[in-house]
N, C-alpha and C positions, 0 to 999 in steps of 0.2 A: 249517776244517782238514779234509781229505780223512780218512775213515777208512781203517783198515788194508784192508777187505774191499778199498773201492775200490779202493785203488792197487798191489793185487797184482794184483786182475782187467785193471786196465788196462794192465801189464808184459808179462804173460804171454806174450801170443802176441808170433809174430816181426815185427817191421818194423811196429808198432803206431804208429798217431799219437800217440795218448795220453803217450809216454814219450816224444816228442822235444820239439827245444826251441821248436818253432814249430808253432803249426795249421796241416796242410797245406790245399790252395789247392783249394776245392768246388766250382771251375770245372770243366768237362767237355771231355774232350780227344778227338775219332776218332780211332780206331787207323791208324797209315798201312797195317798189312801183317796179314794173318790168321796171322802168325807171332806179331807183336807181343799179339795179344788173346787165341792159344792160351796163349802163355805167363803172362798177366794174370790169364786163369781159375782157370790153374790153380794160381798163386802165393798167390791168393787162398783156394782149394779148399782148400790144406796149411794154411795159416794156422789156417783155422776148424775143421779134422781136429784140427791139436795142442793148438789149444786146449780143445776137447775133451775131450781125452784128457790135459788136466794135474789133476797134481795139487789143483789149486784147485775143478775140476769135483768131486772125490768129496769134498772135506772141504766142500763148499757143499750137493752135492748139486743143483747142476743145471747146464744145458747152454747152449748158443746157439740153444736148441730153441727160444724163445720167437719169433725172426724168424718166420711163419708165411705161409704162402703166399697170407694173402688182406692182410699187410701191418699193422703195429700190435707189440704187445707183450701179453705177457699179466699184464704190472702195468695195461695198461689198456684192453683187451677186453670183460670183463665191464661194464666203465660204457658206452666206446664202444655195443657189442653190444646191451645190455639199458637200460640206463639213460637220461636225459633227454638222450639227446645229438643231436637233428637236427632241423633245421630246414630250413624252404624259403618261396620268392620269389614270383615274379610268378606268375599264371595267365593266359596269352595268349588272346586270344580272336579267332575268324575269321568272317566273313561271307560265307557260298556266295549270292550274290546279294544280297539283302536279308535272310537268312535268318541268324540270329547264334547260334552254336554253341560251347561252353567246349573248347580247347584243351591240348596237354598243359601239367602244371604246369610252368616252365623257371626256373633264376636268371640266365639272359643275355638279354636283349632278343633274337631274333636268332640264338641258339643254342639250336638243336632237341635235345630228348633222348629216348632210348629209352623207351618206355613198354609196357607191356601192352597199351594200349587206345590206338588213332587213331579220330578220326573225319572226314568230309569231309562233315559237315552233313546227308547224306542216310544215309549207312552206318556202321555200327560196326565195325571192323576188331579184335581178339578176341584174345587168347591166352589160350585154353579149357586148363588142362592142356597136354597135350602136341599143341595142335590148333592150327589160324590158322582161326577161324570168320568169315566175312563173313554181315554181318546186314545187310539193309534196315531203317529205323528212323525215316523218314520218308518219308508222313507215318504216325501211330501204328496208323493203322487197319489199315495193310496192313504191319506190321513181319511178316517173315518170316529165316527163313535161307537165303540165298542158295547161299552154300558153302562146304566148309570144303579145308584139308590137312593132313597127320598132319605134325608137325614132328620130327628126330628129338632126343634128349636133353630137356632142363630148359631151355623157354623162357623169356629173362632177359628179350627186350623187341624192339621195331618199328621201324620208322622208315616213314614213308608217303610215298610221291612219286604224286600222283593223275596231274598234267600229263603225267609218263611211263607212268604205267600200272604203275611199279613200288613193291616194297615188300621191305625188307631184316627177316629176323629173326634175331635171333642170340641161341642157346643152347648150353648147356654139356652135353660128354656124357664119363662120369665112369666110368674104372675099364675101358675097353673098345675096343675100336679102332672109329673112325668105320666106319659101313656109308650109302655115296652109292650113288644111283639108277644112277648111271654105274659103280659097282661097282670105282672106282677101290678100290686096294690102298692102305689109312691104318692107319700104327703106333698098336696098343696104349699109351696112356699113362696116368696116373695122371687127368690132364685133359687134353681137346681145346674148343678153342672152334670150333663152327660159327657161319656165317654163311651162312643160304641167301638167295639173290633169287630173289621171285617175279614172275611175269609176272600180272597183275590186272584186265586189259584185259577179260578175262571173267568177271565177278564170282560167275557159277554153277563157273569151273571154274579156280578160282587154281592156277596152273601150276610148279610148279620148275624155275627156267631155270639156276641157276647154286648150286653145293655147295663150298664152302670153309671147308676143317679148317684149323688153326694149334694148335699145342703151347700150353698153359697154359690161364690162367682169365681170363675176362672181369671185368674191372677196373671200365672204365667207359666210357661213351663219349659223343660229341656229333657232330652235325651241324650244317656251317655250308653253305647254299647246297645245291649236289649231292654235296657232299662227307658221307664217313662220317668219324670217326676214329675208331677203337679203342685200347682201349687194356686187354691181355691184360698178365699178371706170371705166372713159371715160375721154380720152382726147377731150374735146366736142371743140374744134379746128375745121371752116369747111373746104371742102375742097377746098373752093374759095382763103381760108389763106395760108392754105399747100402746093397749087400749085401752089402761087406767088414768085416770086424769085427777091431777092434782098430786103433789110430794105424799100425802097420806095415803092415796087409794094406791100409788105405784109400792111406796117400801111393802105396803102388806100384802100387794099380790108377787112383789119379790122373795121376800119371807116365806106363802105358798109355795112354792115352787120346789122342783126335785132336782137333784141333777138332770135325770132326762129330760126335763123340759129344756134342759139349754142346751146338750151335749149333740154334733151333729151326728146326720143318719149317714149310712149307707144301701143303697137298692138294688141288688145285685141279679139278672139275671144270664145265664148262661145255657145255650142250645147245647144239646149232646146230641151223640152222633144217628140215634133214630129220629132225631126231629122233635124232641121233646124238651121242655128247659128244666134244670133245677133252677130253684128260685133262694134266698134270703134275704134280710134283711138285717142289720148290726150298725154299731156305732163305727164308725170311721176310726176310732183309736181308743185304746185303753185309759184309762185314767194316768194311768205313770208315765205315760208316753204323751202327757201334755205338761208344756213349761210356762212359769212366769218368771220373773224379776221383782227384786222390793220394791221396781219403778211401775206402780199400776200405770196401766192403759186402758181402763175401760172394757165394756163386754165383748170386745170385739175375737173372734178367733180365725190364727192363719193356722193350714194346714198342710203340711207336703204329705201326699201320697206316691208308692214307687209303685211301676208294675211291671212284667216283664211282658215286652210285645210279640217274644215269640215264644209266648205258651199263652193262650187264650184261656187257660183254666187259672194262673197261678193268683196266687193269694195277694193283697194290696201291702203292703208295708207303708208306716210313715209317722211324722210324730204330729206335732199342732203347740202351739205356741200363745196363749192370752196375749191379744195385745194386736195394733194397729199395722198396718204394712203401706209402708211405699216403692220402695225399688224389691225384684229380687236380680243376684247376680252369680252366675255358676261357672266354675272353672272345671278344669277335668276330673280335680277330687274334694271339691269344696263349694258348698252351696250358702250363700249369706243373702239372710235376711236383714232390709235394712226399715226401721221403722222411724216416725218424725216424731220427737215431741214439742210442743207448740210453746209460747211463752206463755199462754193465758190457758185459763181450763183448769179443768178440775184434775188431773193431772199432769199439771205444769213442769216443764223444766227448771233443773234445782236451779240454775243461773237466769232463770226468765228470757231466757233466749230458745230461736230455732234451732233443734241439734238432730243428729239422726246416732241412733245408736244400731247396730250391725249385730248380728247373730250368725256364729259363723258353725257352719254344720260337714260332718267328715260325710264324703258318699266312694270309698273307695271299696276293693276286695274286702278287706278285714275287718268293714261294718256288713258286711253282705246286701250292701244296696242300703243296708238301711240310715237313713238321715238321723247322725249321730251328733250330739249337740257337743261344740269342744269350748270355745271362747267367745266372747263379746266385746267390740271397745265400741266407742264412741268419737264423734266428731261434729263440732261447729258446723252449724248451714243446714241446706237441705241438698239432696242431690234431682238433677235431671229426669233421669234416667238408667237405666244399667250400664251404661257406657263410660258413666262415670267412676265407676269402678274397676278394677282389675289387680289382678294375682299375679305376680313377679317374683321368684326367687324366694319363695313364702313369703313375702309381703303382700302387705293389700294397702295399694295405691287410691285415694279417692277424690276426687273434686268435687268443689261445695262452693254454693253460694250461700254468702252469712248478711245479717242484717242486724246490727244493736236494736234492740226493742225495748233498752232500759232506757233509753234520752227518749225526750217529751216529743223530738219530733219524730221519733222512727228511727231514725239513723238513717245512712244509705249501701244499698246493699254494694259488697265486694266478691271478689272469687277466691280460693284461698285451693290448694293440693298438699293433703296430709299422709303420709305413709305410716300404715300400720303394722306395729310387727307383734307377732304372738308369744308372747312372753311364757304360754301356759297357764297363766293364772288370765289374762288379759289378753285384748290388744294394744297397746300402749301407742299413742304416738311417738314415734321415734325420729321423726323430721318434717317441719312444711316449711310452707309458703304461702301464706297468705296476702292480704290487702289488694288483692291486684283488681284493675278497673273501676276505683270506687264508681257506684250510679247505677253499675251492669250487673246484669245477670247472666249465668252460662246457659249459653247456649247446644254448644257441643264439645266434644272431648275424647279424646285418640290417646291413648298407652299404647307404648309400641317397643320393646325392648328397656334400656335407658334413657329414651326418652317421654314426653306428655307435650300435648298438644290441646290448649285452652281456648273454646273460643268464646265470645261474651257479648252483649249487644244493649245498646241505647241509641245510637243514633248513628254510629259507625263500626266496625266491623274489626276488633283488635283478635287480633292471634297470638298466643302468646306460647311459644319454644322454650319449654324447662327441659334443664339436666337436671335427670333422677337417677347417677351412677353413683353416688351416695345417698345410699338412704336415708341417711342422718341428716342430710344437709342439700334438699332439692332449690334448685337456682334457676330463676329467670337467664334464658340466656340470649334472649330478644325478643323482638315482637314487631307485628306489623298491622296498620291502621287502613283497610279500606273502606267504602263506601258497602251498604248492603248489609247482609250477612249470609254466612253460615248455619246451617244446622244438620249439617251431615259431611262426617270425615271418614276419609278410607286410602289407605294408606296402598299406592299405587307401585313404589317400591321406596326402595330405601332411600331416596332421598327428595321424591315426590307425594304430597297430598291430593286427593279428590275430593272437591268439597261440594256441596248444592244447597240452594237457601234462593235468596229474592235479591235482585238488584235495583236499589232502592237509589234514592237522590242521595245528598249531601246531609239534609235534614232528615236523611233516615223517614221517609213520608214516601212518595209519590214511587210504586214499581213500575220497573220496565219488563217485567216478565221475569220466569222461573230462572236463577242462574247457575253454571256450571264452572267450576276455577279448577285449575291446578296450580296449588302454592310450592315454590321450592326451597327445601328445608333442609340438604345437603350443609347449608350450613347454619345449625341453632343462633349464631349473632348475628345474621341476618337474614330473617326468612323473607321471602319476595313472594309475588303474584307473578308465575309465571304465562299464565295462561287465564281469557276468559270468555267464555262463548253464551248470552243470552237467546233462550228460547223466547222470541218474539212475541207478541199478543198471548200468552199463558199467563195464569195468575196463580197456579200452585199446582205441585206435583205430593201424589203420595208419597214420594220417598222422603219426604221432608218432615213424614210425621209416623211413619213405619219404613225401617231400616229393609225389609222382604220385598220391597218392591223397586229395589235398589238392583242393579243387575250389571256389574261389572265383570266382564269374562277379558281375562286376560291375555287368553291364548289366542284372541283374534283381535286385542287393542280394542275392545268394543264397551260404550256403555248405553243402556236401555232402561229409558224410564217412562213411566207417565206422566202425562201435564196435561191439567184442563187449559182449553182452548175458547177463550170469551168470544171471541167473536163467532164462533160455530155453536155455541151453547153446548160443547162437548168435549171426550177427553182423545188425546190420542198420544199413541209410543211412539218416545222421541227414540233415534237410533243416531250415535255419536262416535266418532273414532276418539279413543281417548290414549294418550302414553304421554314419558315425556319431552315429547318434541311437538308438541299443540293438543287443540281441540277442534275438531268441525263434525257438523251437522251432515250425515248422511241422507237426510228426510225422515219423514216418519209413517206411520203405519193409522188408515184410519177403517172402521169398520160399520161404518154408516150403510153400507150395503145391507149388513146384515139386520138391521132395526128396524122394526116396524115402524109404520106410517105413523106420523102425528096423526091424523085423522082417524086411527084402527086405536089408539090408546084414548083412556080418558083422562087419566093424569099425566100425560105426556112429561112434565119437568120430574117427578119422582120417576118414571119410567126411563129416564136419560140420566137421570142421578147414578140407581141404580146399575146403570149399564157402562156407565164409565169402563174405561182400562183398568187392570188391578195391578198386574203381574205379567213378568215374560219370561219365557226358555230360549235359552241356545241350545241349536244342536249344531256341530259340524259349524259351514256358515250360513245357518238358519236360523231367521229369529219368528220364534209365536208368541203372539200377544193374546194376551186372555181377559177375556171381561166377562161378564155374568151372562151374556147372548150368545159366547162362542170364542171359536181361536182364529185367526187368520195367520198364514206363515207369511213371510218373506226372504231375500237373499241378506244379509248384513250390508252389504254396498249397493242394495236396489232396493230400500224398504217401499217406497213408492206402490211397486207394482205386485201387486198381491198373485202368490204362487198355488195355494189351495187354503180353502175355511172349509170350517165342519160349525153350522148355526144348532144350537142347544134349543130343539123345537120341544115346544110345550112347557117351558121352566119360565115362572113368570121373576124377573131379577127381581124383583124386591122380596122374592118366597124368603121367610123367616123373620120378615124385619116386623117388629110389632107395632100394631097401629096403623100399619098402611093397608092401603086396598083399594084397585083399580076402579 
């Protein structure tokens, strides 16, 4: 039975789903006319104003303030954000000749993702701070820094095209209007996403050939082939709306308003080959080429953009979509958007429950790149992460965690895995499993052929081994309860996991440091811990909450992470034999040599924050570790003793981070 609170918040606003007699249809429609989508904005716009400003917001005491602009809810942010929740996949690996090199970490076969750190077997490609450093790195004797270029904003991550010579980076610049080389005129906004290409071809002297602003924040992105996509989310709200006060002053500066005022920009410029730029400036996408659903979501807008990275001239493609984003997830010809809707709010779900409804988009040849809208379905819970997803056999497999929010007390949350199959009209659910771990929420999560791999956490550490070789009919087919957890799975081979997370007490309270498992899964009805190596005095490692900094190279049994180190007040690269016949601790890598004096810094603790470990390369059996001061190399079975660094003089680590300053 619904409680009271619920079913007044889901009355409230006008032309609400929640209060009619049917779910409306979370298929996705293009607008025919930029009539039709100014009026959709802003019908939506008054919607979320009045609710707002009902009654039910001051006897609650809160708002629809929770949607947030990087996507989620803040009943569950803090677990997302902080807590065991991410995991990641393969680590691809490349061959420049005969010469065999670790790769960024990716979960697609196939689908490239942004990183801090590329390498092309002979170079390290960098994001120093607010810098793109090119370093020589092979062979070790002669590692030098070749060159760098000042980027502008908070670099997110790379892409590397060596065969063209070119290289994409894209960062966020926050609070201030874009400043391009070209000196093109780019509005003030709360956020801009750049994407500069650079030209590479001369490695002492990487070139900006091409500076492109877009309104909002960087989401997330992948590359398949030449192709980029992006994918930015903006509360495209002006700020005529923002800065009225009161339900009366906002609908009538809603009302005011034009399409342009909501619709985002683009700020394009482009160097030619006398050193000159052309410049423009246009909307990011046509009116038709933006979707909603009869499910409003608020004024919020995502957008994928496609570019091709090896033509610096070529034109942007992509659609845009009304409506909120939490996960995105891309396969080799299918990109799905997946969005939360909450039980309360002015856009509630029809069943007053958390649900995520998925948009699923074609990016193969015969869209021509371009993100082609085909079906939607829907599913109970919310998800992780993108890991919780995956494409099999044209299904899309997903793991959720759900929580009844119609009983008085909340309910308690469970895990549940639903296979989705596309019907052409739909996604229909065609088989789960739910209820598993009442209490828990997921943590992590591994697709891997026919099989799925669950993991969950409250107090202890269950694992949980489904068959998914019927899609109709997915089964538990064990499970296993350790101490600790998980939050990162990587499938070592066919019958080994690699997991990493915190090895905690009994009461799930007290760590002993960052841990490292390999579970044996050879057989689904009874998975075991085969293996478990805790890194000592560490209290958290990157790879526990960014998959890219996860560094497993198979072809020398090797794994490479970061872990801050409490008692040095620093971080350092652990370096681990891993397969499956154990784990041990080779040593690790520290770069304290290269850091300046506590006594030379004034903010010493953000100057050591900053400078942490990020990321490592393998080459050959050499491993470099990179942090925002520099690289230092080592052997794989002698990390210890440092072979040659190249220290990253005059880049202050914290360059781009906003609000700091020494």
């Amino acid at each position: 039975m619904k409680s009271i609170k619920t079913l007044l918040l889901a009355c409230v606003a006008m032309g609400l789903s929640a209060c009619s007699d049917a779910d409306p249809s979370f298929a996705l429609q293009s607008f025919k006319s930029c009539e039709k989508l100014e009026q959709a904005i802003k019908e939506q716009a008054i919607a979320e104003v009045r609710w707002q400003d009902s009654v039910i917001k001051d006897m609650l005491g809160f708002g629809f303030g929770f949607v947030n602009p990087f996507g989620g809810g803040d009943d569950f942010d803090d677990f997302n954000e902080m807590g065991p929740g991410r995991v990641a996949m393969d680590v691809a690996f490349s061959g420049g000749g005969e010469r065999a090199f670790s790769d960024t970490n990716i979960q697609v076969e196939g689908v490239d993702e942004a990183d801090l750190v590329k390498s092309d077997g002979t170079h390290i490609f960098y994001l120093a701070a607010d810098y793109l450093v090119v370093t020589k790195a092979w062979p070790v004797d002669e590692m030098d820094e070749l060159g760098r270029l000042k980027i502008e904003g908070l670099p997110q991550g790379l892409y590397l095209d060596s065969a063209s010579g070119h290289l994409a980076v894209l960062s966020q610049v926050y609070n201030e209007a874009g400043a391009p080389e070209s000196e093109l005129a780019v509005r003030n906004l709360d956020a801009l996403l750049k994407l500069t290409m650079v030209d590479i071809s001369d490695l002492s002297n990487p070139k900006n050939i091409r500076e492109t602003y877009a309104d909002g924040l960087l989401y997330s992105s992948r590359r398949i082939g030449d192709m980029i996509y992006v994918v930015s989310y903006r509360d495209v709200q002006p700020s005529t709306v923002q800065n009225a006060e009161g339900r009366k002053d906002k609908v009538d500066a809603i009302e005011k308003t034009t399409l342009d005022d909501w619709m985002s920009m683009r700020f394009d410029s482009l160097r030619n080959s006398d050193g000159t730029w052309s410049q423009k400036s246009e909307g990011t996408c046509d009116c038709t080429n933006v979707y909603t659903s009869e499910r409003q979501a608020g004024y919020y807008m995502v957008s994928v953009q496609g570019l091709n990275l090896s033509q610096p001239d070529a034109e942007f493609i992509g659609s845009a979509v009304l409506g909120n984003l939490e996960t995105v997830y891309m396969s080799d010809e299918n990109l799905y958007l997946v969005s939360k809707e909450f039980e309360e709010g002015p856009f509630a779900s029809f069943d007053a429950r958390v649900e995520s409804v998925i948009h699923k988009f074609s990016v193969t040849e015969s869209t021509a790149g371009t993100p082609a809208y085909k079906v939607s379905g829907k599913v109970p819970g919310w998800v992780v992460n993108s890991f919780s997803l995956d494409e099999h056999n044209g299904n899309l497999r997903v793991a959720t965690t759900s929580q009844d929010m119609t009983v008085l007390d909340g309910g308690q949350p469970s895990a549940g895995v639903y296979v989705l199959e596309d019907t052409g009209n739909e996604m229909d659910i065609a088989g789960e499993v739910d209820g598993l771990a009442p209490g828990e929420e997921v943590t992590a999560v591994r697709f891997e052929e026919d099989q799925g791999y669950v993991a969950t956490f409250e107090q202890v550490d269950p694992l949980f081994a489904i068959d998914l070789s019927d899609p109709g009919a997915p089964t538990v087919r064990g499970e296993l309860h350790i101490t600790g957890f998980s939050n990162y799975l990587h499938k070592l081979d066919d019958q080994y996991l690699l997991g990493i997370g915190q090895d905690l007490d009994e009461w799930g309270a007290n760590s002993q440091g960052v841990q490292v498992s390999i579970f044996d899964v050879s057989d689904l009805t009874n998975p075991t811990l085969a293996h478990k190596e805790v890194l000592s005095g560490t209290s958290y490692s990157e790879a526990q909450s960014d998959h890219h900094a996860f560094n497993y190279f198979a072809e020398k049994s090797t794994l490479v992470v970061p872990a801050f180190l409490d008692s040095a007040a620093a971080s350092r690269m652990y370096v681990l034999g891993a397969d499956n016949t154990g784990l041990s601790q080779k040593g690790s890598i520290s770069h304290s040599s290269m850091l300046k004096d506590e006594e030379s810094v004034e903010d010493y603790w953000a100057y050591s924050y900053c400078s942490d470990f990020r990321r490592s390369v393998i080459i050959e059996d050499k491993v470099f570790a990179v942090s925002n001061v520099g690289i230092s190399a080592a052997t794989i079975d002698a990390p210890e003793t440092a072979l040659n660094s190249v220290v990253f003089t005059n880049i202050d680590p914290c360059g781009g981070r906003y609000g700091y300053q020494f």
